[in-house]
C-alpha positions, -999 to +999 in steps of 0.1 A: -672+793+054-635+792+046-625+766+064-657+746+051-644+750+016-612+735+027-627+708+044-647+700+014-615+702-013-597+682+006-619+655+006-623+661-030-582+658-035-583+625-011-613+612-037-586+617-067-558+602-049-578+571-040-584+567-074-554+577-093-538+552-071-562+526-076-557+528-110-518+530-112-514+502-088-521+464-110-503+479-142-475+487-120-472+456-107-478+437-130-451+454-152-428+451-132-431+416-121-431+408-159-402+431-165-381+412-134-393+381-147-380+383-181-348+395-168-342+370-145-355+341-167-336+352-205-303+353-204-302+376-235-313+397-206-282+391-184-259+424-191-249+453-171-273+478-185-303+450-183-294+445-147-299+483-142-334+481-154-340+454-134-327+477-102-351+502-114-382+481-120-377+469-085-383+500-071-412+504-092-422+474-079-422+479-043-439+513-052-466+497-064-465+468-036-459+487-007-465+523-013-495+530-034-520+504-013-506+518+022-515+551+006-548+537-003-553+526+026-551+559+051-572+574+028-597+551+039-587+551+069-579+583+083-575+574+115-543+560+106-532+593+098-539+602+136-505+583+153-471+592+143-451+554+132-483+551+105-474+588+095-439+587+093-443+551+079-460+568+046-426+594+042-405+566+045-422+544+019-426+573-005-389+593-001-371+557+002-383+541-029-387+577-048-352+581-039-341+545-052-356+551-083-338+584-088-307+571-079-309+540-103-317+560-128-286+579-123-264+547-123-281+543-159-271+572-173-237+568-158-231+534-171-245+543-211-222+572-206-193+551-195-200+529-222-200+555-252-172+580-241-146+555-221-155+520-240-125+501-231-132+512-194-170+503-203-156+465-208-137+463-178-160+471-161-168+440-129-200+429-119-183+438-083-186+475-097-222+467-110-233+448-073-218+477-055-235+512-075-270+491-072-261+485-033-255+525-032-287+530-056-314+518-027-286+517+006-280+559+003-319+568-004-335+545+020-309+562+048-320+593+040-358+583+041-355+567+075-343+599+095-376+613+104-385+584+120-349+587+141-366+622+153-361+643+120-393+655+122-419+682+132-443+656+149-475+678+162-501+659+181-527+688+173-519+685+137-508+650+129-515+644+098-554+641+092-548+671+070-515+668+058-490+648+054-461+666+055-474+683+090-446+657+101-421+661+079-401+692+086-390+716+062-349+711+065-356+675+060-378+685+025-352+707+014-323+685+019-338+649+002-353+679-027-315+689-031-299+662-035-329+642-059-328+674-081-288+678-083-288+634-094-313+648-120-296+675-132-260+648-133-282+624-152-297+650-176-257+662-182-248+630-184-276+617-207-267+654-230-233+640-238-246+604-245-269+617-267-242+641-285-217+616-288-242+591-300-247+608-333-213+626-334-199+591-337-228+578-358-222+611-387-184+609-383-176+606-421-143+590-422-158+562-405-184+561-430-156+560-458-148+525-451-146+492-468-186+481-478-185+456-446-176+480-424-206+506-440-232+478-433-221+475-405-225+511-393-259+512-411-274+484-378-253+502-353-268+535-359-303+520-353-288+501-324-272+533-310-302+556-318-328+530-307-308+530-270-305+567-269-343+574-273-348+550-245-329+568-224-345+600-234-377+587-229-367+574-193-351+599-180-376+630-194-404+606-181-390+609-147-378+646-151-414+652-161-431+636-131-410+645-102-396+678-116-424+700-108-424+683-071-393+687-066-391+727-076-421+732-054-406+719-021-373+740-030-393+773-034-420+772-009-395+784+021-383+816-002-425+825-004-440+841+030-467+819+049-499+835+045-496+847+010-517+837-021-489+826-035-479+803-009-520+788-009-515+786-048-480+768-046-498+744-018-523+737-042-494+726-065-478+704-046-507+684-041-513+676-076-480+680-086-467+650-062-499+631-077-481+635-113-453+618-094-469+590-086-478+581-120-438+578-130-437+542-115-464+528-139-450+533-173-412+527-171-416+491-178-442+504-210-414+522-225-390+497-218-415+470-233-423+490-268-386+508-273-361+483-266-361+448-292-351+424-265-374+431-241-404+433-262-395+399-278-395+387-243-427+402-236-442+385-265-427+355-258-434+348-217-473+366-222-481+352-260-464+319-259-465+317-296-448+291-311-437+315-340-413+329-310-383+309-299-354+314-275-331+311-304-342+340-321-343+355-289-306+345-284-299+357-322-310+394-315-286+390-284-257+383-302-262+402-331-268+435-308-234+426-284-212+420-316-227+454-326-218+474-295-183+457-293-180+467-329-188+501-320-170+506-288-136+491-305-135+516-337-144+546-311-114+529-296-094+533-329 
């Protein structure tokens, strides 16, 4: 009767997943294409910290594109779930480009910080240095992803995976990519702490507010500039903490919790849904990125409306009027 119940929740579960990911899937990609796009196309959109969110939308991207229909699909399908390349194809997919993303958004949170607490560093910075912390954004997490298929696994043929997936992942290999994704997490959230602090340290610092009436206005369309960028970030990087925090901290304490407790059934349970939260981190990014930040919003407008009240030369004025502002801001930090 037990073992019926489980039979019958776990179809239930698959049901929701099917779903969930059916939904998810065309706003993701569609985002993200239209995220990439504008990027690419509006050269408004051609800095460092653009080019960063263009790094992360790809991964969103190929979440959407390669992930969430091969997920689809054995769900349909389960008797892909029955040979061990289409099961350790799955870990790969979801580990590699959950790992990307992580990672970029790590390289984010580096660079703003970079940018507000070393700004003459921040301006030397090379597009070398931006080409090679992308290249170690996807090259280090999709090395880690591909072990199991280089026999870092606990392959079972009785087991497989037509009840779960992680029958052929092994534990050491969860612990180890949970690790290291949870300590870039914690970095980014220390790192996006002090961006946050120095942000509005700077921003209330009164003897910069004493200056000549220029130099107040001035201040007055930085601040909104400064705080505009810093609730992105929040947004971006609690977003992610939201959706793969729980995950994470799951696969971390599950080997401290004996096998055939309740617990362990109930922290089981978790993970499912938890890691079906996590899924759902891929299709928003490119929302908050689209509402929060001016410039890509205008580009939104302007590549989906095609208004003629929209022109590239506004689109160029907010450009300039927002570089002259961080320069401004990074130069009296300087002083």
């Amino acid at each position: 009767m037990n073992n019926t119940n489980n039979t019958d929740h776990h179809r239930m579960f698959l049901s929701v997943v099917f779903i969930t990911e059916a939904i998810v899937t065309a706003p993701t990609i569609f985002g993200n294409l239209l995220l990439i796009h504008c990027i690419k196309r509006y050269k408004a959109l051609h800095a460092r910290s653009y080019i960063l969110i263009g790094s992360l939308a790809v991964s969103d991207l190929l979440f959407g594109l390669l992930f969430l229909p091969y997920d689809m699909l054995t769900v349909a399908y389960p008797i892909m779930r029955e040979y061990k390349i289409t099961c350790l194809l799955r870990a790969v997919l979801l580990y590699g480009l959950v790992g990307a993303s992580n990672t970029n958004i790590f390289i984010i949170s580096l660079e703003r910080y970079i940018a507000l607490t070393h700004p003459l560093w921040h301006l030397k910075l090379s597009w070398k240095w931006l080409a090679g912390s992308i290249a170690v954004a996807w090259i280090m997490p999709l090395l880690l992803a591909v072990l199991p298929v280089f026999g870092w696994n606990s392959w079972n043929v009785n087991l497989k995976c037509a009840y779960k997936w992680k029958d052929a992942i092994s534990s050491s290999f969860l612990m180890l990519w949970s690790y290291s994704n949870v300590s870039l997490l914690i970095i980014s959230c220390i790192l996006f702490f002090k961006v946050v602090s120095t942000t509005f340290s700077f921003l209330n610092n009164k003897s910069f507010q004493r200056g000549q009436f220029g130099v107040q206005r001035q201040l007055s369309v930085t601040r909104r500039t400064s705080i505009e960028k810093t609730k992105l970030l929040i947004l971006i990087v609690g977003f992610f903490v939201f959706c793969w925090g729980p995950y994470c901290f799951i696969i971390i304490i599950k080997p401290f919790i004996q096998e055939q407790s309740e617990q362990r059934k109930q922290l089981d349970m978790a993970e499912k849904y938890s890691g079906l939260l996590a899924v759902c981190n891929c299709t928003l990014n490119w929302v908050i990125y689209g509402l929060k930040n001016k410039r890509i919003r205008h580009t939104f407008k302007l590549t989906l409306c095609g208004s003629r009240k929209i022109h590239e030369n506004g689109l160029e004025r907010i450009s300039t009027i927002s570089t002259k502002q961080e320069q401004f801001s990074q130069l009296k930090r300087v002083k």
